[in-house]
PLY file of the C-alpha trace (Angstrom):
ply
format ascii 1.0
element vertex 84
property float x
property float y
property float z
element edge 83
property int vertex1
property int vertex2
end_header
-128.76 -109.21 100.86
-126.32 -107.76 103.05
-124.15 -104.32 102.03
-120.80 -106.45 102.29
-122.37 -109.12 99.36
-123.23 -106.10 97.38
-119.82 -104.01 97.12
-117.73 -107.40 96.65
-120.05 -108.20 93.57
-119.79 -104.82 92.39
-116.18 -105.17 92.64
-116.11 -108.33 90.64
-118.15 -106.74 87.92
-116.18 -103.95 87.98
-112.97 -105.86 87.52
-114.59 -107.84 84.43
-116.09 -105.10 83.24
-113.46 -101.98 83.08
-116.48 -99.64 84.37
-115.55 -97.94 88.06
-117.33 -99.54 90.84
-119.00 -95.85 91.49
-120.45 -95.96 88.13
-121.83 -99.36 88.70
-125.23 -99.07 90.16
-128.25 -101.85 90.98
-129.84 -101.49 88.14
-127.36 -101.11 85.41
-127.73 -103.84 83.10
-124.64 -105.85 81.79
-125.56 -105.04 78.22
-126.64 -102.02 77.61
-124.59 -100.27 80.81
-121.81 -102.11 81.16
-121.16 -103.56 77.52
-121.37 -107.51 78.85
-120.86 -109.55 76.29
-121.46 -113.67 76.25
-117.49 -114.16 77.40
-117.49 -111.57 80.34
-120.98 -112.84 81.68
-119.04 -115.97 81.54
-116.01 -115.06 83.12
-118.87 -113.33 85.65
-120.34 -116.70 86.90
-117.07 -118.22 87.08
-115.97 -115.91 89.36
-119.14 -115.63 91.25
-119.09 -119.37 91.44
-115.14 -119.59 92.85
-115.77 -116.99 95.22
-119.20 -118.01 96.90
-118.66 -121.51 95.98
-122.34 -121.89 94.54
-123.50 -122.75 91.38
-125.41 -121.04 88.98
-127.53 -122.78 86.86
-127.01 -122.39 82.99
-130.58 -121.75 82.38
-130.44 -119.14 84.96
-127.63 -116.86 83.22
-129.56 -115.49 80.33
-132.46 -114.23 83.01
-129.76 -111.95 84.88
-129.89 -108.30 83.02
-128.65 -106.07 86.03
-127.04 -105.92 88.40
-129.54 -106.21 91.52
-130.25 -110.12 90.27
-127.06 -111.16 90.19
-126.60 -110.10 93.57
-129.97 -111.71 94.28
-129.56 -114.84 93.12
-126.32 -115.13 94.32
-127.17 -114.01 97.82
-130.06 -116.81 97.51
-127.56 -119.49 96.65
-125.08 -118.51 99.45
-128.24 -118.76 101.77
-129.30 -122.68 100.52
-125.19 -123.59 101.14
-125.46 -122.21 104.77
-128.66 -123.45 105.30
-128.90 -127.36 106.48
0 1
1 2
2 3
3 4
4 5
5 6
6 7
7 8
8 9
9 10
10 11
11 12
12 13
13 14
14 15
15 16
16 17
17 18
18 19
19 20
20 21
21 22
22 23
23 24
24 25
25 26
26 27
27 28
28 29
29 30
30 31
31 32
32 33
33 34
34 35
35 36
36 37
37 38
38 39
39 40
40 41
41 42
42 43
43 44
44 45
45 46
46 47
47 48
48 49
49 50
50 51
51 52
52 53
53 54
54 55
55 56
56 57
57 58
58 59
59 60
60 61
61 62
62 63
63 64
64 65
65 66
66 67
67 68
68 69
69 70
70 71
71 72
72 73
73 74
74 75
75 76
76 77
77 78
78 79
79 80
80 81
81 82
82 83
């Protein structure tokens, strides 16, 4: 997972979220911390999805709680796109 992948996700969640991207950290989780709600994890994976062009699996969503495995899993997908 590289440091660039990290602070662009962060930004995104910030954005969604209203939280400041300082206040964001790896292992807040998008309930509890960061008030996520079924509509902004939504509007998450769309944007996570336009951006990286990836897709995440439905069944996947409700197994991401923080932060760090969002930015996991989407750092996995970008790798299988780049990979041939």
């Amino acid at each position: 997972m590289s440091e660039y992948l990290e602070k662009e996700i962060i930004l995104i969640i910030s954005e969604i979220s209203g939280v400041d991207e300082e206040e964001i950290k790896l292992d807040s989780n998008f309930a509890t911390d960061l008030e996520f709600d079924s509509i902004k994890s939504i509007e998450l994976v769309v944007a996570l999805e336009k951006k990286y062009k990836v897709s995440i699996r439905d069944e996947d969503i409700p197994k991401i709680a923080t932060v760090k495995q969002v930015i996991d899993i989407t750092g996995q997908l970008i790798e299988q796109n780049t990979t041939p």
